[in-house]
C-alpha positions in Angstrom: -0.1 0.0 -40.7 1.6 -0.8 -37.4 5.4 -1.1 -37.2 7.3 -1.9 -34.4 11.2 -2.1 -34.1 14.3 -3.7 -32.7 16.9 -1.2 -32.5 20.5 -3.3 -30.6 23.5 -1.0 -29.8 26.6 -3.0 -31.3 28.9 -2.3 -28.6 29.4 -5.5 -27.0 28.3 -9.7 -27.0 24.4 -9.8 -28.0 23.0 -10.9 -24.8 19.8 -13.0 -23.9 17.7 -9.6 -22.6 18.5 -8.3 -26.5 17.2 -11.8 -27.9 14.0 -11.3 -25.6 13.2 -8.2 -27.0 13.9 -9.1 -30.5 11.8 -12.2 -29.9 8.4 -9.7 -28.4 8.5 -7.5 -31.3 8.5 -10.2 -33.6 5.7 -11.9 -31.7 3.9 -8.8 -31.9 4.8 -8.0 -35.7 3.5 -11.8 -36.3 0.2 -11.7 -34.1 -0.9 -8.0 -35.2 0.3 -8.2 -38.5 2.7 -4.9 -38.2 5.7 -3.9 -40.4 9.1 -5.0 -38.5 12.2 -3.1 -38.2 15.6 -3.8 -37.3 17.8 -0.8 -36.9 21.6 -0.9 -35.5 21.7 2.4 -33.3 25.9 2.7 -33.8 26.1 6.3 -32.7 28.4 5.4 -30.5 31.5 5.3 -32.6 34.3 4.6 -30.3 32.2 1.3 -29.1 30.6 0.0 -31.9 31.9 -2.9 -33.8 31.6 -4.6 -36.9 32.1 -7.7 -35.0 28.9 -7.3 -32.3 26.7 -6.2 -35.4 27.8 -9.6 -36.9 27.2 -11.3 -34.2 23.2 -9.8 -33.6 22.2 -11.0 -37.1 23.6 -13.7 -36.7 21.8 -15.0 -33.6 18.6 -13.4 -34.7 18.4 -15.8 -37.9 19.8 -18.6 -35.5 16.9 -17.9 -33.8 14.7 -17.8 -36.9 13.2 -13.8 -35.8 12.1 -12.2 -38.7 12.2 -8.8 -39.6 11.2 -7.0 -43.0 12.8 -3.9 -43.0 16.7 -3.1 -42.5 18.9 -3.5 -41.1 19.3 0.6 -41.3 22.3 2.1 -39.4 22.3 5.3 -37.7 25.8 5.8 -38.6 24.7 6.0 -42.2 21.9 8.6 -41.6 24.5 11.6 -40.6 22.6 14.1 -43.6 19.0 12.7 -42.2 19.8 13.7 -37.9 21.6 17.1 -39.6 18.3 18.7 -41.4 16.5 17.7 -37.8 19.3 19.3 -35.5 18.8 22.7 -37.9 15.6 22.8 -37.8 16.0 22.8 -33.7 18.7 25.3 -33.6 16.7 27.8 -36.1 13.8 27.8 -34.3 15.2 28.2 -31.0 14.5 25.2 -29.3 17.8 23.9 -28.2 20.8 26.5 -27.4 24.9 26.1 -27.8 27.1 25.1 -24.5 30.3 25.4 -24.2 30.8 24.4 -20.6 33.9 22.1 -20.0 33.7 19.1 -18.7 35.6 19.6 -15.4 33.0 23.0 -15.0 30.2 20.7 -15.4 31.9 17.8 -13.1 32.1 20.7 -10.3 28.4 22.2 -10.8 27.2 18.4 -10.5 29.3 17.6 -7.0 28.2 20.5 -5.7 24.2 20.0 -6.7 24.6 16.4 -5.1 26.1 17.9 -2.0 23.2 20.2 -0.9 21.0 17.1 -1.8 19.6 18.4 -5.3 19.5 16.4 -8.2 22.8 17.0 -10.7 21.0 19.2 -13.3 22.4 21.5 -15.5 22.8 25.3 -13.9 22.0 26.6 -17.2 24.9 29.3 -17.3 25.0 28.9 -21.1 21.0 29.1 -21.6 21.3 33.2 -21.8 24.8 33.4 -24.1 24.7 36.7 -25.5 25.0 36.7 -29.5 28.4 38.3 -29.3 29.7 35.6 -27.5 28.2 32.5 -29.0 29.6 33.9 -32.6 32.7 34.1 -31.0 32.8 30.6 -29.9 31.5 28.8 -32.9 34.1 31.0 -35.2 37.0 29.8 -32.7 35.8 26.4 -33.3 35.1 26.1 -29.6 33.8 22.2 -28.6 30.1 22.5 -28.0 26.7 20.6 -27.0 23.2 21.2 -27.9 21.0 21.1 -24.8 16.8 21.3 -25.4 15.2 23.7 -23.7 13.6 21.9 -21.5 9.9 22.9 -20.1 8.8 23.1 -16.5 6.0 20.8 -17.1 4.6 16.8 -15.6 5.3 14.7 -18.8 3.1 12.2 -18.7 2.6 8.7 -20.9 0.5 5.9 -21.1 2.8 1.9 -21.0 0.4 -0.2 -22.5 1.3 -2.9 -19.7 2.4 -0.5 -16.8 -0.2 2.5 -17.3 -0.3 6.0 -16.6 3.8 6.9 -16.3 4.4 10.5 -14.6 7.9 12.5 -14.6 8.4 15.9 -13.9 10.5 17.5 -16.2 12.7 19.8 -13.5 14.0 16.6 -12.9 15.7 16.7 -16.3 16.7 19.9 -16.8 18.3 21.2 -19.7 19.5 17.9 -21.2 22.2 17.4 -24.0 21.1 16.2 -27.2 23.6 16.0 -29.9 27.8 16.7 -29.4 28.2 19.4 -32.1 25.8 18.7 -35.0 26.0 14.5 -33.7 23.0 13.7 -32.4 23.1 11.2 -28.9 20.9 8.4 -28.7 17.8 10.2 -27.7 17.5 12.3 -30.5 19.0 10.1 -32.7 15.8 7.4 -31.5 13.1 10.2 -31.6 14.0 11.0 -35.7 14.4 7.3 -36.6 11.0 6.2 -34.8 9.5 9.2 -36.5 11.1 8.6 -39.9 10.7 5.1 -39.9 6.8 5.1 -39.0 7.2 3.1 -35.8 4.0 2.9 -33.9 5.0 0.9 -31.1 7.9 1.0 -29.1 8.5 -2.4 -27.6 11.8 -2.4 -25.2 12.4 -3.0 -21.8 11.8 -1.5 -18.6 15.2 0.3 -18.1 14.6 2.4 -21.0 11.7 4.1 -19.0 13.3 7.3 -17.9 14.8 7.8 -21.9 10.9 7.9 -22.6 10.1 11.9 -21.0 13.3 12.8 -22.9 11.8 11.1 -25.8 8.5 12.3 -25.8 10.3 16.0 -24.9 11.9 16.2 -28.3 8.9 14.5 -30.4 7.1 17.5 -29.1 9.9 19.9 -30.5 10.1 18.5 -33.6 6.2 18.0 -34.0 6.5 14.4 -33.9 3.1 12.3 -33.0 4.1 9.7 -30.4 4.2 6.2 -30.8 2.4 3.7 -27.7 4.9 2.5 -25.4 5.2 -1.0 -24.1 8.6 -1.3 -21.6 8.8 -5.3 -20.9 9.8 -6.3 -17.3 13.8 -6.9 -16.2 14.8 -10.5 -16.6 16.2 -10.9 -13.1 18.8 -13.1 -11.3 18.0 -16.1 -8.9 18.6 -13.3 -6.6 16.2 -10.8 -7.7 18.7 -8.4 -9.1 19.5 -7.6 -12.6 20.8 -10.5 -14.8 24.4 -10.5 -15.2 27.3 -12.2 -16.0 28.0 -13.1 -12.3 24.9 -14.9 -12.6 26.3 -17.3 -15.3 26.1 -17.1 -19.0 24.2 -14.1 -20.8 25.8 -13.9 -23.9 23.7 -15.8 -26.6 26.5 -17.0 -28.3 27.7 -18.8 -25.1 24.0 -20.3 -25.6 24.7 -21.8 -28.8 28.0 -22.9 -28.1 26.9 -24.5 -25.2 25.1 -26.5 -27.5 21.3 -25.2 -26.1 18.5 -25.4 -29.3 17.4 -22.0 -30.4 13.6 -24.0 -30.0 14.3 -24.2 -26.4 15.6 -20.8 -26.1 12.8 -19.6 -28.1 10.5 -21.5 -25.7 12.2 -20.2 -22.7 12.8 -16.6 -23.3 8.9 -15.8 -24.5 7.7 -16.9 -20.5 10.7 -14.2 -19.2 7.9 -11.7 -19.0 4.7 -13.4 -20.8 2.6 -16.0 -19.0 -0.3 -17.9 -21.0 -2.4 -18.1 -18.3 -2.9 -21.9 -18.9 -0.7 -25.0 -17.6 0.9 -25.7 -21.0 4.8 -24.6 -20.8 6.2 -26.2 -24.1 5.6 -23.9 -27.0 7.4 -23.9 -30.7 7.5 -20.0 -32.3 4.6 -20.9 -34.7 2.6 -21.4 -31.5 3.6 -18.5 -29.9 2.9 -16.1 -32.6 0.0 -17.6 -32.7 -0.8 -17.1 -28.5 1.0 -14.0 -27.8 -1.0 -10.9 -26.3 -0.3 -7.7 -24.6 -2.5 -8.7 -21.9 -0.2 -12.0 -20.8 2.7 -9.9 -20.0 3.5 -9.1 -16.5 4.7 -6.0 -14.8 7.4 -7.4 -12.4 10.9 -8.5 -13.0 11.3 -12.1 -14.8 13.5 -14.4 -13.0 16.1 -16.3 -15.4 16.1 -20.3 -13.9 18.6 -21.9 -15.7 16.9 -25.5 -14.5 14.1 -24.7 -16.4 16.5 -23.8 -19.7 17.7 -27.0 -19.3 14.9 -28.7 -18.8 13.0 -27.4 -22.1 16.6 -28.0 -24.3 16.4 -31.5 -22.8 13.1 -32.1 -24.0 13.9 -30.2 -27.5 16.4 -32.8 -27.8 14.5 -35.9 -27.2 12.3 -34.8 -29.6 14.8 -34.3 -32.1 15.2 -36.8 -35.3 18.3 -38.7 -34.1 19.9 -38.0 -38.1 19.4 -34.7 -37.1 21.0 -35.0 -33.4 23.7 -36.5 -34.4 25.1 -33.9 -37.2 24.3 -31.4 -34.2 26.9 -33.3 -31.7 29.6 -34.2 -34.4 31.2 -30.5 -33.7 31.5 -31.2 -30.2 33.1 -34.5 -30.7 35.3 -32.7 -33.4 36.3 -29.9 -31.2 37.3 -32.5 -28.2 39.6 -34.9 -30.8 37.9 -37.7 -30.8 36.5 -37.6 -34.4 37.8 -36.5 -37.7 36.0 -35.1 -40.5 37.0 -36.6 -43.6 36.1 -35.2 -47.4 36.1 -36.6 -51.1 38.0 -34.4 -53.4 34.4 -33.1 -54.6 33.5 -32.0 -51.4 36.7 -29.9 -51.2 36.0 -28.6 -54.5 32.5 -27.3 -53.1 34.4 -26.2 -49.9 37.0 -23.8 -51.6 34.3 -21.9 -53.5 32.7 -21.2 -50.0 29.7 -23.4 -50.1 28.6 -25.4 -47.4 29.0 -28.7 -48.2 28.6 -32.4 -46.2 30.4 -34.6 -43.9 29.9 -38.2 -45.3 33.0 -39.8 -43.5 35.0 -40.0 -39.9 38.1 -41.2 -38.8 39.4 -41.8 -35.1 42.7 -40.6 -33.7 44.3 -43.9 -35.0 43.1 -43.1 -38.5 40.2 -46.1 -38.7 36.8 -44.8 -40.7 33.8 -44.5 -38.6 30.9 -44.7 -40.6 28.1 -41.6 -39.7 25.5 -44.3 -38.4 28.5 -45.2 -36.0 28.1 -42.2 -34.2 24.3 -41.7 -34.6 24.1 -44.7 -32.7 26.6 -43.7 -29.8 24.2 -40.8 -29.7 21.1 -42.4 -29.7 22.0 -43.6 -26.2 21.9 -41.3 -24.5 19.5 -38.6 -26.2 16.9 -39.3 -23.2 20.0 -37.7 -21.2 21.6 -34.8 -23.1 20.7 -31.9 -21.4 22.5 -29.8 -23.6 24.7 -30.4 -26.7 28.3 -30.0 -25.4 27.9 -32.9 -23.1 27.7 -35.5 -25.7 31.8 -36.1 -25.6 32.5 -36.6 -22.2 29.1 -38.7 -22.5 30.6 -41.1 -25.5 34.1 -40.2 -25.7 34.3 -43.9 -24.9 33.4 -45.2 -28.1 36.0 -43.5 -29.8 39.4 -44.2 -28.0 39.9 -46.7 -25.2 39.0 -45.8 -21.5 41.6 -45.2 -18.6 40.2 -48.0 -16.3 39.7 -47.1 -11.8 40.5 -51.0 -10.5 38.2 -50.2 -7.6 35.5 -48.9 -9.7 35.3 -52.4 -11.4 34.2 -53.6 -7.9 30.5 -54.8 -7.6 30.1 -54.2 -3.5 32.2 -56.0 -1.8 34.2 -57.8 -4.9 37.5 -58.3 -4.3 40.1 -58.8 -7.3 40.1 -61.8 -7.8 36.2 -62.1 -8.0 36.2 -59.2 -10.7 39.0 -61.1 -12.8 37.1 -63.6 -12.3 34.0 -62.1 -13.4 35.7 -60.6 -16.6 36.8 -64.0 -17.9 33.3 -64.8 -17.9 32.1 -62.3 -19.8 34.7 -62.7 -21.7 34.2 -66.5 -22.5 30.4 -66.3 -23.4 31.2 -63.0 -25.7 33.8 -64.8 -27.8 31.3 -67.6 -28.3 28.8 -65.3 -30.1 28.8 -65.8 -33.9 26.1 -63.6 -34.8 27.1 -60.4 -33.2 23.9 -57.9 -32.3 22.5 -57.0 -29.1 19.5 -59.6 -29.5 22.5 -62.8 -28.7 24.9 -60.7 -26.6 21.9 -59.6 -24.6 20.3 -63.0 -24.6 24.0 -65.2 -23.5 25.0 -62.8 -20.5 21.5 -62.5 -18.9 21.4 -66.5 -18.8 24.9 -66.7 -17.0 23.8 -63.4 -14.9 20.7 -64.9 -13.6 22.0 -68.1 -12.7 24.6 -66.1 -10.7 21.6 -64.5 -8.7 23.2 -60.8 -8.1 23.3 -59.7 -12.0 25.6 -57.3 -10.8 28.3 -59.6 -10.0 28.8 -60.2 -13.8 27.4 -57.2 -15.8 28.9 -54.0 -13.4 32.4 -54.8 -14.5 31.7 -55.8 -17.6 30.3 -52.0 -18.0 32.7 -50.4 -16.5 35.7 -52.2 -18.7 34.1 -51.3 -21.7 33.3 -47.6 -20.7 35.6 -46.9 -17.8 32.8 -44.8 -16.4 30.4 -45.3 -13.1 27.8 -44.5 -15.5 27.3 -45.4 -18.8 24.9 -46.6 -21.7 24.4 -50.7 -20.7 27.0 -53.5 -21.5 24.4 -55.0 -24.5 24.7 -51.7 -26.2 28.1 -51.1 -25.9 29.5 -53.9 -26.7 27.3 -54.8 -29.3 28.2 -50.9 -31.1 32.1 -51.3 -30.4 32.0 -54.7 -32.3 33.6 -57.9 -30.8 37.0 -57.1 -31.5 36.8 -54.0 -29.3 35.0 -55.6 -26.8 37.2 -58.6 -26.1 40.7 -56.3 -26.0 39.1 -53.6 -23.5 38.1 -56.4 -21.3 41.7 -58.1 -21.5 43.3 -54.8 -20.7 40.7 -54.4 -17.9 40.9 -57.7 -16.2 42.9 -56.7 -12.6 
């Protein structure tokens, strides 16, 4: 059976090149019907953190990627890595040094300064036995280099082809501090012990693979097929970053971006369908995704495009559905207040999630749920990404500061804008049955008969949203109800 793996390093935010190779390996477990593995390589004990582990689980099931096996850690396989690192030392495949560090500092300066690569001079390679018992019975700090062959390691990428190193270019490399194996060896022995047949990752993991293959062959380890995936790149052709903008997933998902869309977007960072289609749900991926539709060269990361696929995502959303999505945000910015029965709270203290049925507004009034679904039902042909839904609506909840001069239809002056509010005014206070159908119906007949329908309905819109752009007047004042309405154009009118 084929098995492939995603092995993270939790020593830092899960970014969005992590997510895309968690995302290929589950394409490829999905397509080709292969065993999946997720394994948290946290060798690196001063770094690692329960917190980054935490938070690559989390995203993964966020982003609904699958795995069936683990997660394992490698900082619970200590007895496993030991029997391995034995079995090296006894058959004289990997030898002690005890160099320090400021010895090996000066042999690599002086290697770069006549222009040779910073390998290791190997003064520990031919320790006589007298010596090396010495050292390990004074407890002396060591390493475990592998004896390194002078040999052209080669390997075949299953996208890239034939791979060539040399292995002088190596040298003598370190594998484990004491009996603690480094990631190298720690990777060889899980892949091996874990029955990984492909080794999905990307591209700058390249030069681990000769060290890789290197100690497969010392341990008699079969090879698994290698597959590195292309860089995901910057608008300016270098390597993503943080200088770039956001690359930490959860700044994703705060941002209030769909895991569909991110899905969507993260699968063409490397893999092209060869067709003109570019919207794709995970189902259909799993169901498209081939070797032969990844590229070799670096992915650029277009955060346009991102935004233009979690736009659509979100006009395609069930408005019930959108709405319980943006109520967080409008939380978070004050302008709405969760409110719960004393059953709900009962559910909440034993640590169950439990629903929002109610809202209140900074001045304590109830606002039902369909009061906000409708607020965000305006503009859902808009959103580009959750978190703008406040500044969007904020409106609806607590009364605009209103810009006199951005009441101004062209070249209104004050008087014709008062003027133009009392209007509005006067033919909304005469509606008795209060929906969009007769506010709609009674200002269009006095805005027509005006000629400019901006005259009448731009400060009409403006009063009752403060903003230069905003759902229509109908809308708004039909959802803020005719109470609201009339006030905020009183306390508008110049």
């Amino acid at each position: 059976m084929n098995k492939v793996r995603f092995a993270p390093s939790p020593t830092g935010p899960f970014h969005i090149g992590n997510a895309r190779t968690a995302l290929f390996n589950h394409l490829f477990a999905k397509k080709y019907g292969a065993g999946f593995v997720l394994r948290i390589e946290d060798t690196d004990k001063e770094r690692s953190k329960k917190e980054y582990e935490e938070g690559i689980l989390s995203c993964l099931k966020w982003l609904d990627i699958e795995w069936n096996e683990g997660p394992y850690r490698q900082s619970e396989r200590k007895e496993i890595y030991e029997k391995y690192v034995d079995k090296l030392i006894e058959e004289k495949k990997v030898y002690y040094c005890f160099c320090a560090k400021q010895e090996l500092e000066a042999q690599r300066q002086y290697a770069m300064s006549i222009g040779k690569p910073p390998l290791y001079a190997g003064k520990c390679h031919q320790l006589k036995k007298e010596e090396l018992e010495k050292n390990l019975k004074e407890k002396k700090p060591y390493v475990l280099r592998l004896k390194t062959p002078s040999k052209k390691i080669a390997f075949q990428d299953i996208i890239r082809g034939k791979i060539e190193y040399d292995s002088d270019t190596l040298g003598d490399f370190v594998i484990a501090k004491g009996k603690q194996p480094l990631y190298n060896l720690a990777c060889a022995i899980d892949d091996f012990e874990m029955k990984i047949t492909h080794v999905i990752r990307g591209e700058d993991h390249i030069p681990n693979t000769p060290k890789q293959i290197l100690i497969n062959k010392a341990l008699g380890f079969k090879n698994p097929k290698f597959l590195h995936l292309p860089l995901v790149l910057g608008p300016d052709k270098s390597k993503l970053s943080k200088r770039h903008g956001a690359t930490f997933m959860k700044q994703y998902e705060e941002e209030g971006f769909l895991p569909e869309a991110l899905i969507n977007f993260m699968a063409f960072l490397g893999w092209n369908p060869k067709t003109e289609k570019e919207v794709f749900s995970l189902k259909e991926l799993e169901k498209e995704f081939t070797f032969e539709k990844i590229q070799k060269s670096g992915a650029v990361f277009n955060i346009n495009k991102l935004l233009w696929l979690n736009g659509f995502y979100i006009r395609k959303m069930p408005l019930d559905k959108l709405a319980e999505l943006c109520c967080p945000y409008l939380i978070k910015a004050g302008l709405i207040f969760p409110l719960w029965d004393q059953k709900q709270l009962i559910v909440g203290a034993l640590k169950q999630p439990f629903a929002v049925t109610e809202y209140q507004d900074k001045k304590g009034e109830k606002l039902p749920f369909s009061y906000i679904k409708e607020a965000v039902g305006f503009y859902q042909e808009r959103l580009k990404k959750l978190s703008e839904i406040s500044e969007l609506i904020d409106y609806f909840f607590e009364e605009p500061e209103i810009d006199k001069n951005l009441l101004k239809w062209k070249n209104m002056k004050e008087k014709d804008v008062a003027s133009s509010l009392d209007k509005s005014k006067k033919i909304l206070s005469k509606i008795k049955k209060w929906n969009e159908e007769e506010i709609t119906k009674a200002l269009m007949k006095e805005a027509d008969k005006i000629g400019d329908r901006g005259k009448l309905l731009w400060p009409l819109r403006v009063a009752l949203s403060g903003k230069k752009s905003s759902a229509g007047p109908f809308e708004i004042a039909y959802l803020l109800g005719k109470e609201k309405t009339l006030r905020r154009i009183k306390k508008a009118k110049p």
